[in-house]
Backbone bond lengths (Angstrom), bond angles and torsions (degrees), N, CA, C in turn:
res aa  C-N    CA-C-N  psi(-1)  N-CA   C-N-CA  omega(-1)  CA-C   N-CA-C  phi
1 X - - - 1.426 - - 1.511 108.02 -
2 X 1.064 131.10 129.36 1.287 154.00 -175.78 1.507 115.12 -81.13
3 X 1.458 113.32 94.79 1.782 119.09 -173.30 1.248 103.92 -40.78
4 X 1.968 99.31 -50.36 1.743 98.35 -141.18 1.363 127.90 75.42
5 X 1.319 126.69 -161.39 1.560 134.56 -175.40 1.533 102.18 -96.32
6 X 1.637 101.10 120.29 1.427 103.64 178.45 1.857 93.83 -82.19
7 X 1.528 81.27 177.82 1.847 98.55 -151.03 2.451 90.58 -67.53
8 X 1.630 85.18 -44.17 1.698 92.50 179.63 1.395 116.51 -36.06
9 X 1.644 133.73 -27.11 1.233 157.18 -179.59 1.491 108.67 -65.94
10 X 1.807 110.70 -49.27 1.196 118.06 -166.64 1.160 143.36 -69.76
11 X 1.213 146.08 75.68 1.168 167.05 -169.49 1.560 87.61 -18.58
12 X 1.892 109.24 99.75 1.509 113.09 163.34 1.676 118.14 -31.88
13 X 1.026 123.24 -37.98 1.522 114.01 -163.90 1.512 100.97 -81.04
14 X 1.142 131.10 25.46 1.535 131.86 -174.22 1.517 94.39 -131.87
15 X 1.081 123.07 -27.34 1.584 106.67 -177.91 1.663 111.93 -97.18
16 X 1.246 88.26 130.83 1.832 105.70 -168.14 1.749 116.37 -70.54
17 X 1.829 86.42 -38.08 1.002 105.95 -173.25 1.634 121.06 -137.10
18 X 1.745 125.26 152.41 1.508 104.27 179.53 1.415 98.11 -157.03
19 X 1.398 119.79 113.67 1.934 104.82 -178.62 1.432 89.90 -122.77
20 X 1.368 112.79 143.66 1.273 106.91 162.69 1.757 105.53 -143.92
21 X 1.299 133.18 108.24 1.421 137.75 -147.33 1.444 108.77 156.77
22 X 1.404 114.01 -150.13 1.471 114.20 -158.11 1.769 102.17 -110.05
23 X 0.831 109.06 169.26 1.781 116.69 -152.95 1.906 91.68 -124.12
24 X 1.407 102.49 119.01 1.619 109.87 175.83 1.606 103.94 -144.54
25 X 1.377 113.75 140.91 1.458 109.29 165.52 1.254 128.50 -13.81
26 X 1.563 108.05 -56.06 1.419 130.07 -153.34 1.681 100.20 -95.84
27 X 1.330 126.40 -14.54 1.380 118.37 149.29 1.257 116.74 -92.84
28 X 0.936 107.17 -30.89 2.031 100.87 163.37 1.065 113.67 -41.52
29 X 1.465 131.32 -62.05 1.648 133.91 -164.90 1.526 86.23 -84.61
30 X 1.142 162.15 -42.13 1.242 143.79 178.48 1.532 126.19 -57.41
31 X 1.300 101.17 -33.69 1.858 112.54 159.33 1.707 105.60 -80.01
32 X 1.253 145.57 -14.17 1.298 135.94 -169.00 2.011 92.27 -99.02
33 X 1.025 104.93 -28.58 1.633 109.35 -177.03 1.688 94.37 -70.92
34 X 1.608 118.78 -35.72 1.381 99.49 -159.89 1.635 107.62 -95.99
35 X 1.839 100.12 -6.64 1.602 97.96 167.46 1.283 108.55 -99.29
36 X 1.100 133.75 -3.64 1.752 135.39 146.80 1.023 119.52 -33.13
37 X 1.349 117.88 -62.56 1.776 136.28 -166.00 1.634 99.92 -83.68
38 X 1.328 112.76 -61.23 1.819 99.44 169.58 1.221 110.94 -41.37
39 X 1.159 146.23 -76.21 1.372 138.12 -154.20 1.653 111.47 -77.18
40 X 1.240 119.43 -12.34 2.081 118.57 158.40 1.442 95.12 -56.19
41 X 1.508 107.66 -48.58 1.607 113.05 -165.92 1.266 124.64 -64.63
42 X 1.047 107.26 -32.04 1.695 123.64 -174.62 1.598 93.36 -96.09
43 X 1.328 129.22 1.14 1.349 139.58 172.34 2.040 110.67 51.67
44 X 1.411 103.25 38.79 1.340 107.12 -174.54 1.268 122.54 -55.22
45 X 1.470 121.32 124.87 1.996 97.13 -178.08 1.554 119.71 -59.53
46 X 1.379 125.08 146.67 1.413 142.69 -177.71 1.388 104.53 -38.58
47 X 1.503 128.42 -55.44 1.600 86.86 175.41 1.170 121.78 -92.71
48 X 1.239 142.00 3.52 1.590 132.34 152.75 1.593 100.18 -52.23
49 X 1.870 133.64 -58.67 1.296 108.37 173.93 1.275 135.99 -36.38
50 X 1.818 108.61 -46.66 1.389 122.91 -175.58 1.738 110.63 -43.81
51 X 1.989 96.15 -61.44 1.457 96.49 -175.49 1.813 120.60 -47.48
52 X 1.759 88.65 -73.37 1.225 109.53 -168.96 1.936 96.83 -38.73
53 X 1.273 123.73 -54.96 2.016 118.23 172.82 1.551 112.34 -48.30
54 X 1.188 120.64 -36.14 1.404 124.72 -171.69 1.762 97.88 -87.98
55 X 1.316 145.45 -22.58 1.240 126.98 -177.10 1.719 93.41 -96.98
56 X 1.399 114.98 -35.38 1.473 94.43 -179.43 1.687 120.28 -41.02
57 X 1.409 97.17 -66.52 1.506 119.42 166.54 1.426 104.76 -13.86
58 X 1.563 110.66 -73.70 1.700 100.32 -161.85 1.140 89.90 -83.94
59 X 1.400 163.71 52.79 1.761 146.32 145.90 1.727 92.57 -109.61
60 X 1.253 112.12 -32.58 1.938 107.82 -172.40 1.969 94.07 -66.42
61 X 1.799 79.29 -63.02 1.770 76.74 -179.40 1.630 140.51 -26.15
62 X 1.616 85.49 -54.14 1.318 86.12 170.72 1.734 128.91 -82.65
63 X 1.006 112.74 -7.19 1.603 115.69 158.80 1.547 107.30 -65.86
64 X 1.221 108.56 -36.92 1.670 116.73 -170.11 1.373 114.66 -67.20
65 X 1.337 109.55 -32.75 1.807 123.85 174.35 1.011 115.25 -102.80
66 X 1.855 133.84 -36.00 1.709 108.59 -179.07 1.646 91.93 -137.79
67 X 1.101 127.71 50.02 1.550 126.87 135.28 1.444 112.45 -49.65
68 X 1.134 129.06 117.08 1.399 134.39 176.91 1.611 98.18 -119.31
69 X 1.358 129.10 49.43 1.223 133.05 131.92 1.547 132.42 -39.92
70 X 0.936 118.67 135.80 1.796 116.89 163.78 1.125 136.49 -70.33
71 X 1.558 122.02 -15.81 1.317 137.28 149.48 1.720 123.70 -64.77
72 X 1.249 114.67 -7.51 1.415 109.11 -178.85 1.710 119.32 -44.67
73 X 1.000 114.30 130.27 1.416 111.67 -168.86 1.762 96.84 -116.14
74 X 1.271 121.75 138.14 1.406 130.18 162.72 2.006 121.39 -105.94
75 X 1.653 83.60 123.22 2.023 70.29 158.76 1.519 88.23 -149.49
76 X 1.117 99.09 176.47 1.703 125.74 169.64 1.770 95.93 58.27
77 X 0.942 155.41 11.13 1.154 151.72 -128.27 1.652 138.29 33.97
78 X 1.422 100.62 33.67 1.463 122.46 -170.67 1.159 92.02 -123.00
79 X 1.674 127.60 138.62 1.639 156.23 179.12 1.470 100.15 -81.86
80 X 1.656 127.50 118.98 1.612 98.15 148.65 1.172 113.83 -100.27
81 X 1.116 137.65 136.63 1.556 134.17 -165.33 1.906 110.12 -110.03
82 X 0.888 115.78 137.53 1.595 127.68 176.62 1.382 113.25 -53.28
83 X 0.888 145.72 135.77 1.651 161.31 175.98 1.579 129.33 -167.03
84 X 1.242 98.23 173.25 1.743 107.63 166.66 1.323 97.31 -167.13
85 X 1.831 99.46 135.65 1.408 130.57 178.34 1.270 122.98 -138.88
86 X 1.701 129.95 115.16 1.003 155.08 -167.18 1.194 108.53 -101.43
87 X 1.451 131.43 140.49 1.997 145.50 154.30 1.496 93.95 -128.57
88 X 0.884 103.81 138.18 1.668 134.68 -163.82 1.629 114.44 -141.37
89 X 1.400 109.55 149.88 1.471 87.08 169.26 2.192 95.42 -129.62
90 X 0.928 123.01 144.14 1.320 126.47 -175.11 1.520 112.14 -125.88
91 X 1.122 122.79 94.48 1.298 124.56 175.41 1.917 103.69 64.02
92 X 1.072 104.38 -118.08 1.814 107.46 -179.87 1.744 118.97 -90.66
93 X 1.390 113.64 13.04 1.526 133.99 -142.62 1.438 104.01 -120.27
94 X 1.248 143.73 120.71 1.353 121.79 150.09 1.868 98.36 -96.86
95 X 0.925 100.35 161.84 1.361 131.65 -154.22 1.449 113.43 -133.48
96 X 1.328 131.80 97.44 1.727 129.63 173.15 1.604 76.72 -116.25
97 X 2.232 90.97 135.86 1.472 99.30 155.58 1.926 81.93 -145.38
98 X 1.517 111.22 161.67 1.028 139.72 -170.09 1.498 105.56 -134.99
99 X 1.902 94.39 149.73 2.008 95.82 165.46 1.535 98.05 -130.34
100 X 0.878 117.84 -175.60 1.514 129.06 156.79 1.553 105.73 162.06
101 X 1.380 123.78 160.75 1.423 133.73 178.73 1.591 113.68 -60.64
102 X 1.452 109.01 151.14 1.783 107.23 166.65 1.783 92.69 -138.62
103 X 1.429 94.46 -172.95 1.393 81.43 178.43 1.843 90.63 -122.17
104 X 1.509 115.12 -150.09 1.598 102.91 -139.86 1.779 76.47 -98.50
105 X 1.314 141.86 -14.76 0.933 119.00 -167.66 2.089 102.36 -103.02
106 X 1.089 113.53 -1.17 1.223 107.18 169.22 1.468 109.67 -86.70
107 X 1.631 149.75 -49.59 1.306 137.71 106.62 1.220 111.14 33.81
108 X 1.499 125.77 -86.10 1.912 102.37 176.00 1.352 107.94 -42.83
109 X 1.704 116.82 -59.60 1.488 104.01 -135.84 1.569 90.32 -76.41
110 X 1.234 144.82 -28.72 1.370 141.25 -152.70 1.571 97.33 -85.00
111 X 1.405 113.85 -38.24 1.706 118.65 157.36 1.621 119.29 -58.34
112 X 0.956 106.34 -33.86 2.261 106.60 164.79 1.290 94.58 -74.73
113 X 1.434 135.16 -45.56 1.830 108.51 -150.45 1.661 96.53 -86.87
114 X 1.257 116.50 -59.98 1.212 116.76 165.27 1.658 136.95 -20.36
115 X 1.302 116.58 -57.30 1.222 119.94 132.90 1.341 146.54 -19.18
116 X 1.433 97.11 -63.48 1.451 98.25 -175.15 1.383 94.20 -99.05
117 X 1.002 160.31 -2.37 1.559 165.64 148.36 1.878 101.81 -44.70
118 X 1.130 103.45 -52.30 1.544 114.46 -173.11 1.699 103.08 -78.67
119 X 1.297 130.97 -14.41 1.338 125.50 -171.88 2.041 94.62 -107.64
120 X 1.377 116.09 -4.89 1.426 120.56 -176.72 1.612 113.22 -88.46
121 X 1.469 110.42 153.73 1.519 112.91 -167.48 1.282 92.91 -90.74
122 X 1.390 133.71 171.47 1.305 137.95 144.40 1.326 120.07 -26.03
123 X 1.350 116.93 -74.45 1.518 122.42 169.06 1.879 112.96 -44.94
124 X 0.712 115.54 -37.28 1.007 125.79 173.77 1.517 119.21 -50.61
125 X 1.615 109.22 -65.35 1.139 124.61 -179.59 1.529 121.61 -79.13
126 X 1.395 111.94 -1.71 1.401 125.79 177.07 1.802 99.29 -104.64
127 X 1.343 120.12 -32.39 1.695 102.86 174.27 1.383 105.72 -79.37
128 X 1.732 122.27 -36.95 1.733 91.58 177.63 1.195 118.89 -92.48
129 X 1.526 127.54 45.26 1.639 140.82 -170.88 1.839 79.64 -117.08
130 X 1.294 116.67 -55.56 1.312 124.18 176.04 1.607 116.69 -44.66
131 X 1.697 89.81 -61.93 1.902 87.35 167.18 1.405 127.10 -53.03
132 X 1.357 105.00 -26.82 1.909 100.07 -160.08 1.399 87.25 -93.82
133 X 1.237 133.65 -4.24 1.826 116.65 177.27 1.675 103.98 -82.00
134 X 1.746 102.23 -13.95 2.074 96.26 176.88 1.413 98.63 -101.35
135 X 1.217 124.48 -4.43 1.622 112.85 -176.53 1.404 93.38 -85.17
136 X 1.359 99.87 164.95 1.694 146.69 131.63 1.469 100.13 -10.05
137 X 1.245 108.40 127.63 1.900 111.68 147.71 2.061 114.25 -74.37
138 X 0.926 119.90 125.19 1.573 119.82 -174.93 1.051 96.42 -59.65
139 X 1.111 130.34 162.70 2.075 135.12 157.92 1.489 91.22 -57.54
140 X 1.171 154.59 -77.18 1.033 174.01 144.44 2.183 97.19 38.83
141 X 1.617 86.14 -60.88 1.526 102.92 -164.97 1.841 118.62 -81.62
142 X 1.205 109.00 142.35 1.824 99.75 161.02 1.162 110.85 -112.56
143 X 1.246 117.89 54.30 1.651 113.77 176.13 1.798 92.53 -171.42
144 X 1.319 105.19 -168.99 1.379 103.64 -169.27 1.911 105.32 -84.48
145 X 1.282 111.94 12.25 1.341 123.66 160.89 2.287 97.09 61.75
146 X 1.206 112.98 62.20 1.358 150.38 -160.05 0.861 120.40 -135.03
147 X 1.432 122.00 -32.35 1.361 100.94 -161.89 1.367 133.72 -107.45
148 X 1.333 111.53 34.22 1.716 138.00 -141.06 1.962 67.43 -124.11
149 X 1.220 142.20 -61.98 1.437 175.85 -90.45 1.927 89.95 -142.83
150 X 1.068 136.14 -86.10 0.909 113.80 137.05 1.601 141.48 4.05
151 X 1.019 106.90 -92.47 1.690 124.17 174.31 1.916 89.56 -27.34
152 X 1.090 84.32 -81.08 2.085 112.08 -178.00 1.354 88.50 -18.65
153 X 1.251 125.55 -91.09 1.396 149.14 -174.99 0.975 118.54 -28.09
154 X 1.221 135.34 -43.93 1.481 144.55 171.04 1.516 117.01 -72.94
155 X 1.382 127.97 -49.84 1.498 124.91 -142.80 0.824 105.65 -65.46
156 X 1.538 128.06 -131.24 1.697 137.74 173.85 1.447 115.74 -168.13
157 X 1.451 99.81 -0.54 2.072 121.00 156.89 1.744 99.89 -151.92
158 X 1.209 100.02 138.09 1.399 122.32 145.96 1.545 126.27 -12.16
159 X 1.595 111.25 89.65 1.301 135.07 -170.70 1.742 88.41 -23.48
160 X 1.429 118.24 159.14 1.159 127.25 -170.72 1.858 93.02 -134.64
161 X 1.289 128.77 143.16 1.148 121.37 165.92 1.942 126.01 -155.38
162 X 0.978 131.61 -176.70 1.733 115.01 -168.51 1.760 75.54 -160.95
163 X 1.330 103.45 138.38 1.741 112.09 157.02 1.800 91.83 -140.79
164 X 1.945 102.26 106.73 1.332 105.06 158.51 1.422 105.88 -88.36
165 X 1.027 114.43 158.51 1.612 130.87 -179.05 1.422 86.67 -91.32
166 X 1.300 107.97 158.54 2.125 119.30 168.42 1.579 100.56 -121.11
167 X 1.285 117.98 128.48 1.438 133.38 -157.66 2.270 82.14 -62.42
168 X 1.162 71.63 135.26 1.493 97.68 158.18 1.186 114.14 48.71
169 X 1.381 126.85 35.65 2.068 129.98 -171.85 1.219 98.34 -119.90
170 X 2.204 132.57 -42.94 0.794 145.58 -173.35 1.935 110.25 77.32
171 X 1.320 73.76 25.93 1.966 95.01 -178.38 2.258 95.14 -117.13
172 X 1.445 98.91 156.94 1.664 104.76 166.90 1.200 103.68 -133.19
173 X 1.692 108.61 165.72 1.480 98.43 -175.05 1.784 87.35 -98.64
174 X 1.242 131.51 166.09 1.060 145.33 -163.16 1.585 115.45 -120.56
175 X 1.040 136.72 89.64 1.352 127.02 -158.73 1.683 100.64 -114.08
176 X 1.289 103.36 125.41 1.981 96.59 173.46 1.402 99.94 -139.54
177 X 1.416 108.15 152.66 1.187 138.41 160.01 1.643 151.32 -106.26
178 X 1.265 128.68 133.23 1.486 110.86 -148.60 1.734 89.95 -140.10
179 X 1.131 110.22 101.98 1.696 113.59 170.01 1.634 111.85 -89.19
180 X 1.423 101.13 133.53 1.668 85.86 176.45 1.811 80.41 -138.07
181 X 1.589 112.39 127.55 1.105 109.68 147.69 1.997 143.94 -47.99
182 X 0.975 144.67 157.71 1.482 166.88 -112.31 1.662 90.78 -123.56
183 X 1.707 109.82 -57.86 1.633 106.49 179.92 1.023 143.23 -64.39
């Protein structure tokens, strides 16, 4: 799996965006308001907004539902879960990559979809994005278990991702990446 340029590399004046803390509805839509207004600004055409808004969405989300951090904090019956989420812009590219914890058995499966996500054509990845909106949610999933399919669907290269293991927790940190070209 291919790191790429860690964020320490990145010339602050390129990143739009940077959260690194706990993941709640109400900071979700407060980071989607502030990548709203960057990209009017940067005058991006509508469907580069569409994508690039629609993959943010499912990379927060999913920190928001299976972060298996140790800091997760609960109130009201809402999870906040541990993460970090980056928008970047790289030459003609914006760029969202995310980390947050999994544990060792989410690691396989995110190592099968990932995989085979990266060996899938477009067409490909748009008919079983099609299938999984008539399937079943797995026990596995808290969402319509899509959005890996999604991600796929949107970018403009081949989801990029890193799962280091952390010595002795039986947890990895989870690192993904989502390039969507400018055109």
């Amino acid at each position: 799996m291919n790191s790429g340029s860690t964020l320490s590399r990145v010339p602050p004046e390129s990143v739009a965006l940077h959260y690194t803390g706990f993941f709640s509805p109400q900071n979700i839509t407060a980071m989607g308001e502030v990548i709203k207004v960057f990209l009017e600004n940067q005058q991006a055409p509508v469907k580069v907004r569409r994508r690039l808004f629609s993959s943010f969405v499912e990379i927060v989300q999913n920190i928001l539902r299976y972060s298996q951090d140790s800091r997760v904090m609960s109130h009201a019956e809402q999870d906040f879960r541990f993460g970090t989420v980056t928008l970047r812009v790289d030459g003609d590219n914006y760029v969202l990559e995310s980390s947050n914890q999994v544990d060792e058995v989410a690691c396989e499966q995110l190592r099968y979809w990932l995989d085979l996500l990266r060996t899938m054509s477009n067409e490909e990845i748009k008919q079983a994005y099609r299938v999984g909106l008539r399937a079943e949610s797995p026990a596995t999933s808290k969402g319509a278990n899509i959005g890996l399919l999604t991600l796929a669907r949107d970018v403009s290269e081949p989801l990029e991702y890193e799962l280091r293991p952390l010595e002795s927790s039986g947890y990895a940190t989870f690192w993904l990446k989502a390039t969507i070209h400018q055109d």
